[in-house]
N, C-alpha and C positions, 0 to 999 in steps of 0.2 A: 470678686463680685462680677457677672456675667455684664457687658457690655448691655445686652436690651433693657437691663436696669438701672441703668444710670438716668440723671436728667442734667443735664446742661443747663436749664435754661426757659425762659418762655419763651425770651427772643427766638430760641430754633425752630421754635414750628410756625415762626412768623413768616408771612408772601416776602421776596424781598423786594424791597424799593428799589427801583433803579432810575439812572436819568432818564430826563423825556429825551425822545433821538429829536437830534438838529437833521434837516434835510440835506441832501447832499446838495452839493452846488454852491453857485453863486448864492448869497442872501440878498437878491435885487427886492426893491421897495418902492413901494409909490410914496407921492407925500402925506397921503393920508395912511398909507402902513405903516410910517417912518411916526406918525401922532400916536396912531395906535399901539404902539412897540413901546411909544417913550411915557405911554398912560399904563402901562401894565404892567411898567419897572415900579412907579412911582405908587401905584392902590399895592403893589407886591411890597415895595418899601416899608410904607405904613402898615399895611398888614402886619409884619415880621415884626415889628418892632412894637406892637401891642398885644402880640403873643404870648401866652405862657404853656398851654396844652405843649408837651415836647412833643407829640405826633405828629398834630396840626403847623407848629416850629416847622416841624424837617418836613412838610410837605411845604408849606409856603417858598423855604429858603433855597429846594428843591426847583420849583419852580420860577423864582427869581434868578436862580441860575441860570436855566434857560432863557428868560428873556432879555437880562443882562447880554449875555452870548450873542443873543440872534439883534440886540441892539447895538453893539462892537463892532460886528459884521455889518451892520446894513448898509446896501449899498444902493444910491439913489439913481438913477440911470438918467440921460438928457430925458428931455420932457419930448415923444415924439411928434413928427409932423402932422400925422393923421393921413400920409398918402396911401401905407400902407400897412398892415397888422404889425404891432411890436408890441413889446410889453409898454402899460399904460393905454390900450388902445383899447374902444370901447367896438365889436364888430357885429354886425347882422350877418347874417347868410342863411343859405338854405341846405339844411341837413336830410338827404334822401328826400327832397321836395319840400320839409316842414321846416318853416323860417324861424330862427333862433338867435338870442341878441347876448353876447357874451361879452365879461369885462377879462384883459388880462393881466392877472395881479400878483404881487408876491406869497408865498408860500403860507406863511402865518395870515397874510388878511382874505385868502383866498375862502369863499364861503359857496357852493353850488346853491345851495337854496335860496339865493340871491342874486344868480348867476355871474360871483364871481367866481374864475378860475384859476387857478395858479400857471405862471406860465411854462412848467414844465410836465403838465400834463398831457395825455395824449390829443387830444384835441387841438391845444393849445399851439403845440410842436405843430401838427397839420396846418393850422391857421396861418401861424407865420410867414411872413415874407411876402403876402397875397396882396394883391391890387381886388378895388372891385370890379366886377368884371370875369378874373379870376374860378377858374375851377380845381380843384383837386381830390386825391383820392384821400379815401378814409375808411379804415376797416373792411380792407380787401374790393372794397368798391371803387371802380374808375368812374370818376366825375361825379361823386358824392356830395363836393362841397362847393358853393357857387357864391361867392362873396357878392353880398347888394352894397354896403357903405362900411367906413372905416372912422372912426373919431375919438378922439381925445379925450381920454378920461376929465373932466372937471374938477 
């Protein structure tokens, strides 16, 4: 029988699942990432274990794995001073003259449309280490970024 006749299977012609990718790096975390991490193990918990769909099963436990993971790893960093940008640190400044007010957070609580951002972003990297006062460059521009105030996430 000619190979193009055969069938394996349904499973073959199925997309394949893979993990979700962990980000590279540290897993730093704030204390509200480190809540958020520890409420997504536990709705993932209970999910999984009122399951029966086998699909729905290995997406859920899929995803439990992940968060499991990125809850192992987490790592809660001192709580900064607010003198100057670190992670945890809530910053204003002015981007090519338009003033913008960014939180900097871990990777999974990082949300833009909220203006949180993950601290390994490019912006993020820029920001760092900045007093206010402070200017630096950003996407090939000299003195793009001019820090107004620095504070302490809540």
């Amino acid at each position: 029988m000619s190979v193009a006749f055969r069938r394996e299977g349904d499973d073959e012609h199925l997309e394949p699942k893979f993990e979700l990718p962990i980000p590279v790096g540290p897993n730093l975390v704030t204390a509200r990432g480190l809540e958020m991490i520890k409420g997504q193990v536990a709705a993932l918990q209970n999910k999984v274990a009122g399951l029966t769909d086998e699909t729905a099963l290995k997406i859920a436990k899929r995803d439990l794995r992940y968060w499991n993971t990125r809850q192992s790893t987490a790592e809660l960093p001192p709580v900064p001073n607010g003198e100057k940008v670190e992670f945890g640190t809530c910053v204003t400044f002015l981007l090519n003259g338009k003033e913008k007010t960014l939180s900097i957070v871990g990777d999974d609580e990082a949300d833009p449309a909220k203006a949180l951002i993950s601290f390994s972003a490019p912006i993020s990297r820029a920001l760092m280490g900045l007093e206010p006062g402070d200017y630096s460059d950003f996407a090939g521009k000299e003195d793009a970024i001019e820090i107004l105030s620095v504070a302490v996430i809540g």
